[in-house]
C-alpha positions in Angstrom: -65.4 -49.3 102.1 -62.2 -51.1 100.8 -60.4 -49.9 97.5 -58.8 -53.8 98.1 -60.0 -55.6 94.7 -60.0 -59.6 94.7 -60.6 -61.6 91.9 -61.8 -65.2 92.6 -60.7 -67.6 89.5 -62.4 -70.9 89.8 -61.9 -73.9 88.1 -64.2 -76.1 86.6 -62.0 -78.6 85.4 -59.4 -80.2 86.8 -56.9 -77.8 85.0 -53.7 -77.2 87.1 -54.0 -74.7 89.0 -50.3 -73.2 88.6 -50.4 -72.9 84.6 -53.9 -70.5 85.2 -51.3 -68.9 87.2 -48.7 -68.2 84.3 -51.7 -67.4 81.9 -53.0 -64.6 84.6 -49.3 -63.8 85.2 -48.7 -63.2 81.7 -51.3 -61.1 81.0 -50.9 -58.9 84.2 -47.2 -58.4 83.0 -48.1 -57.1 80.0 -50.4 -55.0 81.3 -47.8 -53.8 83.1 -48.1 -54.9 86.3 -45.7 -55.8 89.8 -47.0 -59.1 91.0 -46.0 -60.6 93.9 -46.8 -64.7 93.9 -46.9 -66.1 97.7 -46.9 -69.7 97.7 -47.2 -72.7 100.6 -43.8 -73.6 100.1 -40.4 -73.3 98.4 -41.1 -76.3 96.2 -44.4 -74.5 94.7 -42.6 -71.5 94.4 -40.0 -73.4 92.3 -42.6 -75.2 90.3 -44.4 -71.8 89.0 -40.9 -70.0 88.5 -39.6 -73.2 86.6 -43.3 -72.7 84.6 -43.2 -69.4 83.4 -40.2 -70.2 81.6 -41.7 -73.1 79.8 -45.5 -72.9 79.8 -45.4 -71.1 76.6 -42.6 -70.8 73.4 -43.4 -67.6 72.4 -43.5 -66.1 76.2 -41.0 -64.2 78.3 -42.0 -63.1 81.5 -39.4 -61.6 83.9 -39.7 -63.0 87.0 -37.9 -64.5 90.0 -38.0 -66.1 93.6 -38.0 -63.8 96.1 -34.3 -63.4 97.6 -32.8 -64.0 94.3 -31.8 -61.9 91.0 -31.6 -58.2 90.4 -32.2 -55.2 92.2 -34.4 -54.0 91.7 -36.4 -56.8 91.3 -38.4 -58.2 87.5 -41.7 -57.5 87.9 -42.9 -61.0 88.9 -41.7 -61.8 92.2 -42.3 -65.4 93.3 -42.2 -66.3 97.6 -43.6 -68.3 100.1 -42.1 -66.7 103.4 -41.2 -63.4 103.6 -42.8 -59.8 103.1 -42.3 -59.1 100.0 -40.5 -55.9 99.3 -41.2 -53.0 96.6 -44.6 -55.0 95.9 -48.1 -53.2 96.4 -49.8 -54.0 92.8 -51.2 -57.3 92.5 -51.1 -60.3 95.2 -51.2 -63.5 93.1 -52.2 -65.7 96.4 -51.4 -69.3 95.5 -51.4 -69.8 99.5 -53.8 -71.6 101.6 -54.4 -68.8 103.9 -54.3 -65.2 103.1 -51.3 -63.9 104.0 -50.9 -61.1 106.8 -49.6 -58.0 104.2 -52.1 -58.7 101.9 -53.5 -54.9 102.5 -50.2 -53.3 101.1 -51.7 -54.5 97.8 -54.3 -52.7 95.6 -55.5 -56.0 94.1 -55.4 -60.1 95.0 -56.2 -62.7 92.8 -57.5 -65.9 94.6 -57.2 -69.1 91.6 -59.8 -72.0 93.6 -59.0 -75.7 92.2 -61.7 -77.9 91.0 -61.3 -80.3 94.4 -63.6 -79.9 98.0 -59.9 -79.5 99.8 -59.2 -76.1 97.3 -62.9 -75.2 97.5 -63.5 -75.3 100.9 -60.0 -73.3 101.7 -61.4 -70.9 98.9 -64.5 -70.5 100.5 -63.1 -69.3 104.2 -60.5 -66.9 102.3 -64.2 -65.2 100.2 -65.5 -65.3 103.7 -62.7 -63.4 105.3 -62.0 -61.1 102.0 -66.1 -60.2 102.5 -65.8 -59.3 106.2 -62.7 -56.9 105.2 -65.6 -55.6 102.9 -63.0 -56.0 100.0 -64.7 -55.8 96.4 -65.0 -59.4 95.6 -65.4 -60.5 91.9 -65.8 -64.4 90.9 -64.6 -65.8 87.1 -65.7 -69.1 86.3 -62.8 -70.5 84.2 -64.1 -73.7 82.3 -59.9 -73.7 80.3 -57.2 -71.9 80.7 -57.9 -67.8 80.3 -57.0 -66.5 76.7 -53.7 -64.2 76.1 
């Protein structure tokens, strides 16, 4: 069996599903986690870096798009196309599909909107997690996860 961990969020309200993303981001990082975020496109990847600097006042989370910044990289790594490099901790997968080097990573984190399109996509990413026989956990997230 799989030592692959994925953590299903789901939302029950029609919170946005990119702030849940900076609350779970924030917490990994100071937990001290890597986290790679792999997005649809570079206009999502924008939105979330553009959001964890302003989603909270009191929050600094160093992070940025893949491609760009230091080397070596913050520990939040944000990208939508390429592999990402010196990343194996956490896959934040804000994607509609799983991406193909998701196994590098010990643990993914699936957030599912509250809509049928997000529900449905979620549900053939659990299916395909399940055959994998990754461990599969679900959270029901009726607001946005405490710090």
């Amino acid at each position: 069996m799989s030592s692959i961990r994925v953590d299903f969020y789901l939302l029950a309200s029609s919170e946005e599903t990119s702030l849940v993303a900076c609350r779970l981001l924030e917490k990994a990082y100071l937990r001290g986690h890597r986290v790679f975020v792999y997005c649809n496109n570079q206009q999502e990847a924008e939105k979330i870096d553009e959001l964890l600097w302003t989603f909270k006042d009191n929050s600094f989370i160093p992070h940025n798009l893949q491609g760009e910044g230091p080397i070596p990289p913050p520990p939040i790594q944000i990208g939508y196309t390429n592999e990402p490099r010196e990343f194996d901790d956490i896959l934040l997968n804000l994607n509609n599909e799983i991406p193909i080097f998701h196994s590098r990573f010990r643990r993914i984190i699936e957030i599912i909107g509250n809509d049928e399109k997000a529900k449905e996509l979620g549900r053939l990413r659990y299916r395909e997690y399940r055959k994998k026989q990754f461990e599969l956990q679900t959270h029901e997230i009726a607001t946005t996860p405490a710090n």
